[in-house]
N, C-alpha and C positions, 0 to 999 in steps of 0.2 A: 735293659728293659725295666721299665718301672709295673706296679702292681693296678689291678684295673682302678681299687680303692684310693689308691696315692695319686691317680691320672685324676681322677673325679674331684677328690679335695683342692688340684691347684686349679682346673676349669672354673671349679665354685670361687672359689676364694680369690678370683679375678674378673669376675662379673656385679657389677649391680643394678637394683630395678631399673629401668628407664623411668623418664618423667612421667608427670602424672599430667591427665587435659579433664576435663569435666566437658559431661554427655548428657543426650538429654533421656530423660529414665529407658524410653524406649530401643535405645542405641545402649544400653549396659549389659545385658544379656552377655554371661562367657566372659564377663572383663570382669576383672580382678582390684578391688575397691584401693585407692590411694590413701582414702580417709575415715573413720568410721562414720557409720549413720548411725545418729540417734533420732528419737521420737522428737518430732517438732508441735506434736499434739499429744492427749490424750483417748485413747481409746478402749472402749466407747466414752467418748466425750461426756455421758450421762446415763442414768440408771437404766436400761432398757429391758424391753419385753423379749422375752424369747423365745415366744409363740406365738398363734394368734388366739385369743378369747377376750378376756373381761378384767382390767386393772378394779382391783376392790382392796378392803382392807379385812384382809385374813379373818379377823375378828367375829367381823357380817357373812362369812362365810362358811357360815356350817353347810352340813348338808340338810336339804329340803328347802333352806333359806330362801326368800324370794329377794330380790334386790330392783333396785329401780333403774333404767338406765339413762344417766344425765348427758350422753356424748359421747362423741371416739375421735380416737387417736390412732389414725394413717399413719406411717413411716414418714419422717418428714414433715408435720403437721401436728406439733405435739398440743395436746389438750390446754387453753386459758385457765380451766375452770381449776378446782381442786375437789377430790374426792373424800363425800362425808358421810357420817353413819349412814346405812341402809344404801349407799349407792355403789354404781359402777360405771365403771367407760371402758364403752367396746374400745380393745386395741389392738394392733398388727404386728407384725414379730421386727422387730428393728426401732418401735416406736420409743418413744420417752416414755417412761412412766411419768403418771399424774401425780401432784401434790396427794399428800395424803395416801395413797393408796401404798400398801408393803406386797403386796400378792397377785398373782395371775392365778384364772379360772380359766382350765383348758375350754376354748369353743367344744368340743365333745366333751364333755363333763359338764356342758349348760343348757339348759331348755329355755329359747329366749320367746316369748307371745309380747308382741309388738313393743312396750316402754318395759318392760318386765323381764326379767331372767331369773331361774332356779337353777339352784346350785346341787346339782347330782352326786357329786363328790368332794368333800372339804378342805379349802383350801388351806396350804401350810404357807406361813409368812416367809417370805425372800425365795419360792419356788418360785422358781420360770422365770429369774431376775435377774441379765447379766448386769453386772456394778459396774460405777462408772470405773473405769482404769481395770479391768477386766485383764486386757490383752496387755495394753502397758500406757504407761505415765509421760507425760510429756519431759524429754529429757534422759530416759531412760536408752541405753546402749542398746540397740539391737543389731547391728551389723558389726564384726570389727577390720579394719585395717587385713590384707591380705588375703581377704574369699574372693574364691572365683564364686559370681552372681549367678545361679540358678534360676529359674523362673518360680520356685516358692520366693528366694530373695526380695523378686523384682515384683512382687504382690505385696512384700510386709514395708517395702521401699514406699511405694504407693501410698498405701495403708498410713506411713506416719509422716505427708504429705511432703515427699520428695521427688520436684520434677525435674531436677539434673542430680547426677552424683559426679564426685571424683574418683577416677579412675584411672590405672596405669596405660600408658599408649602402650598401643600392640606393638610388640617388637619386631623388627623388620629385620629380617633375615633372610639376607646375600645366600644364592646356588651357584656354585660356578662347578662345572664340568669341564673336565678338562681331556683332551687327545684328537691326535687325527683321524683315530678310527670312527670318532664317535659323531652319529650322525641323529636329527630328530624324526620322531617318528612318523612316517611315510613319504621320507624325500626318499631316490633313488640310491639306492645299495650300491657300493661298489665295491671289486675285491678288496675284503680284509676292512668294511666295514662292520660296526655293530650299532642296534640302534639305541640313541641313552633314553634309559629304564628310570640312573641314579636320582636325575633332578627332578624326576615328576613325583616318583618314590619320596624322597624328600619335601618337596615342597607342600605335600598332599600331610605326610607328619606334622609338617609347622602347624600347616593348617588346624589340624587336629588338635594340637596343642597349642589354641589360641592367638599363634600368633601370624605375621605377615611374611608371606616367601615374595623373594625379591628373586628371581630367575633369569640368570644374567648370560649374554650368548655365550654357545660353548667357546672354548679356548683352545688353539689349537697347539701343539708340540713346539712352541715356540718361545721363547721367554719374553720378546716383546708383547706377543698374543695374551700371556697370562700376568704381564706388567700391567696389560691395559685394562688388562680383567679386574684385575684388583684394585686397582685406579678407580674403578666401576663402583665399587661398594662403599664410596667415602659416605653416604648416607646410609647406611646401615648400620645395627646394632650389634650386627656377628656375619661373618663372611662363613663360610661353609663353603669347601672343596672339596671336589668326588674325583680322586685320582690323582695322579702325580705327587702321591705321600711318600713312596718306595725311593728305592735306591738306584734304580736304573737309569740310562746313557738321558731318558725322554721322560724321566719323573722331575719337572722343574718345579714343583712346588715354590720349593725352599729358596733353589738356586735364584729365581725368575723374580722374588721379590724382595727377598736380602738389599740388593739395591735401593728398591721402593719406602726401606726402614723397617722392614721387617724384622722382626726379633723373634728369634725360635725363647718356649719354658720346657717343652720334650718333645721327644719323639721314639716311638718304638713302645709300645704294652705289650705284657705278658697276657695276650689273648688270645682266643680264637674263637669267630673271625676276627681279623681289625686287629692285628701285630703293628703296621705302620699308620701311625695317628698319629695326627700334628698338631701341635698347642700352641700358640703365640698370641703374636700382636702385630698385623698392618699397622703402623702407626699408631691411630687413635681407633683404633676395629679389631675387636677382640678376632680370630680364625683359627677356625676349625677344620682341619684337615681330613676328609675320612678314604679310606682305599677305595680303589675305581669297582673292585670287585661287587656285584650290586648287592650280594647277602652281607659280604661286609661291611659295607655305604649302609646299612637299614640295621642293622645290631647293634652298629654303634650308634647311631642316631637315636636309638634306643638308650642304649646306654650311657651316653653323654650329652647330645643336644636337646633329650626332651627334661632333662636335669637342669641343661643351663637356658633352657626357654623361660622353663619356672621359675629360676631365679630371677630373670631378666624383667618379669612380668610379674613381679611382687609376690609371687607363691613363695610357702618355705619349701625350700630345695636340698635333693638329699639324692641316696640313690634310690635306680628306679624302684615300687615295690617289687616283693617276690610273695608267694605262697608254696606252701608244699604239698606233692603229691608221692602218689606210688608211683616209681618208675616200673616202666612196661614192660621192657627186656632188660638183660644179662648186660652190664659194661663194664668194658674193661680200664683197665689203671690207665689215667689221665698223664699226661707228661709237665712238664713245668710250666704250662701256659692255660691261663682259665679257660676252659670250652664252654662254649654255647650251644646247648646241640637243639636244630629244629624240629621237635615234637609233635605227637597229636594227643588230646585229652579227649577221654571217654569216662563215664563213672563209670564204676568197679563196682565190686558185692559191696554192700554196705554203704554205698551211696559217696564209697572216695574215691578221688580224683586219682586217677590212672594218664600220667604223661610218657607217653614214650617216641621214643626217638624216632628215625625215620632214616633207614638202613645208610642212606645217600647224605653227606655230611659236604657235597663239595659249594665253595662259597661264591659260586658261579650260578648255584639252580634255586633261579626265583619261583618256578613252578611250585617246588619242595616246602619254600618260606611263606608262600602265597597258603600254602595246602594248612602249613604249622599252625596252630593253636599257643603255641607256649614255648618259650625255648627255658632250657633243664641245663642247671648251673654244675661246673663241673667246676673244683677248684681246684689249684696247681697238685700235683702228685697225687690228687685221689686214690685211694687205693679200689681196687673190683668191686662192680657191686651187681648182687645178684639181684633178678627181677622179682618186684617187690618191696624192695626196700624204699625207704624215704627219701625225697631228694627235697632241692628249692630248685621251684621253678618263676619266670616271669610268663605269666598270663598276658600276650597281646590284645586281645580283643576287652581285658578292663583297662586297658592303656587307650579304648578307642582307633586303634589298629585292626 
C-alpha cells in the first residue's frame, strides 16, 4: 500500500489541462480562463464626474459665490463648450467633465434660481473627479491565466470590452458502475439487489467541480460487459469506476481491461475508506478506479478526483484543503491506515469549530455521510486523542458538497 500523499502526486503528475475553446462572455461563468485578460480600453476612458451637481473651476467657487450656468452635461452627452471664469455646467454622475473646469459642486451644496447658482459650500479642486484610467489602463493585466470566472470576473471582463474569452473545455468525465447487484433508481428490486447511489453521488461532484459527468450504463459482472464499458469512454477526459477495484472472484476491473491496453500505476492506499484505488491508463484515458462501497466512492472522490478535475480544468491542483477544529469526543490510536472519520461541526465556547465524529464509522451508511459536515483526518498510527484536542479537518460544504 502506498501513502494517501504518494497516490495524489502520481494521479497529479499524469494529468494535464484539456484544450482550451473560446466562449461568448455570457457562457464563461465557472470556466476556468486559458488566457489572460487584459484591458482592451481605458477606464473611465476620461475625466469624469462622480456626482451629480455643477462642473466649475474650484477657484470661482468659494462659498456665497454666485456662478452662471452656460449648459450641462448628461452621462453620454459631454458638454462642446469649455468652462470660463465665473461659469458652470450642470453635470451628471458618469459625465465628462468640461474643458476647463477642475471641481464638482455637490447639487446639495447649490442653490440654483434659473441661469444662476450659489455656491453653499467651497469647492476643493479634483473632489468628485474620477481620472481618466481610475480603474485601469488600456493593456493593463486584469485577469490571469488559471481563475475560475466568478460573476465580479465576468463584470471587470465586460468592463475592459471583452465579448468572448478563452477558456479551458470542461472536462468530461466517464462513470461507470459496475455489478450485478446494482440496479437504477426505481426499476424493480430483485433478491440481492441494491440500488446505485455511486454514479449519481459522483456525477452530482463532477458537476460541482465544474466539470462534465459522462454516465455510462451500468456494467455488469462480466468482463465483456466492463470491456465495452470501457470502450465507452474513448471520448472522455478520465474514466471513473465505482466498484470492481477489490480483489475478489467478480472484482474485474483490472482483469476485464488488461486486454483493452490497460496499464495499471497502483493499486491498494493506506486509507480508510477507499484501501482499494486504481490508477492507470485505458489506453489514451487517464482511470480512476474507486471501491463500490458508496462512503468510500465519495471520500475518495474527495480526495482524489476533485484534485485531478482541477488540474484537468487549468486550476492549480494540490490536495484537497483542510482546516482545523476541536475534536468532540475521546479517540482512540488509529492503526496504520489514514482515517476519514464522518463528523458533525457545531461552534464551541469561543466561537471554535468543534468536529466530531459520529459513533457509526461503517463505509456503507450514506445517511451518516449525507448527515457529516466535515470528515477529521487521522493519520497512520495516531496516537489517543482526548476530546478537545486539535485535529485537521476537510470542510464539505466549502468544497460545495
Amino acid at each position: 500500500m502506498i501513502s494517501v500523499e504518494e497516490a495524489l502526486g502520481r494521479v497529479l503528475g499524469a494529468l494535464a489541462p484539456v484544450p482550451a475553446e473560446v466562449v461568448a462572455l455570457p457562457q464563461a461563468w465557472n470556466r476556468v480562463l486559458a488566457a489572460p485578460v487584459a484591458a482592451r480600453l481605458t477606464q473611465p476612458p476620461a475625466d469624469v464626474s462622480a456626482m451629480d451637481g455643477y462642473a466649475l473651476r474650484a477657484a470661482d467657487a468659494t462659498e456665497g459665490a454666485t456662478l452662471s450656468v452656460t449648459g450641462e452635461a448628461p452621462a453620454g452627452h459631454p458638454f462642446a463648450g469649455q468652462v470660463g471664469p465665473g461659469e458652470a455646467v450642470r453635470i451628471f454622475t458618469g459625465a465628462v467633465l468640461p474643458d476647463g473646469a477642475d471641481g464638482v459642486l455637490l447639487q446639495e451644496d447649490a442653490e440654483r434660481s434659473g441661469n444662476a447658482v450659489t455656491v453653499r459650500e467651497a469647492v476643493t479642486a479634483g473632489r468628485w473627479i474620477r481620472r481618466r484610467g481610475l480603474d485601469f489602463a488600456a493593456g493593463d493585466a486584469l485577469l490571469p491565466a488559471g481563475r475560475r470566472l466568478n460573476a465580479r470576473d465576468i463584470g471587470l471582463a465586460a468592463a475592459a470590452n471583452h465579448p468572448w474569452l478563452t477558456v479551458h473545455r470542461r472536462p468530461r468525465i466517464g462513470i461507470l458502475a459496475t455489478g450485478d447487484e446494482i440496479v437504477l433508481p426505481g426499476e424493480p428490486l430483485a433478491a440481492g439487489n441494491i440500488v446505485s447511489s455511486n454514479a449519481h453521488a459522483l456525477a452530482a461532484l463532477v458537476r460541482a467541480a465544474g466539470a462534465e459527468p459522462v454516465v455510462l450504463p451500468i456494467a455488469a459482472d462480466r468482463p465483456d460487459a466492463v470491456a465495452a464499458a470501457g470502450a465507452a469512454s474513448a471520448g472522455c477526459d478520465l474514466l471513473v469506476t465505482t466498484g470492481g477495484a477489490s480483489v475478489g472472484d467478480h472484482d474485474l476491473v483490472q482483469s476485464a481491461l488488461v486486454p483493452q491496453g490497460f496499464e495499471l500505476d497502483f493499486w491498494q492506499i493506506a486509507m480508510r475508506p477507499g484501501k482499494p484505488l486504481i490508477w492507470g491508463r485505458l489506453r489514451h484515458v487517464p482511470l480512476l478506479g474507486l471501491p463500490g462501497n458508496p462512503v468510500s466512492a465519495l471520500v475518495c472522490g474527495v480526495l482524489f478526483l476533485l484534485p485531478a478535475i482541477a488540474r484537468l480544468s487549468g486550476l492549480p491542483a494540490g490536495p484537497t484543503p483542510t482546516q482545523t477544529a476541536l475534536v468532540g469526543r475521546d479517540l482512540a490510536a488509529n492503526d496504520r491506515r489514514q482515517d476519514y472519520l464522518r463528523a458533525r461541526i457545531e461552534v464551541g465556547e469561543g466561537g471554535e469549530t468543534v468536529a466530531t465524529p459520529f459513533a457509526m464509522q461503517d463505509s456503507s451508511m450514506l445517511r451518516t455521510l449525507a448527515a457529516a459536515d466535515a470528515l477529521v483526518i487521522r493519520a497512520p498510527h495516531a496516537p489517543p486523542l482526548p476530546a478537545g484536542s486539535r485535529v485537521e479537518i476537510i470542510h464539505l460544504a466549502a468544497l460545495g458538497l
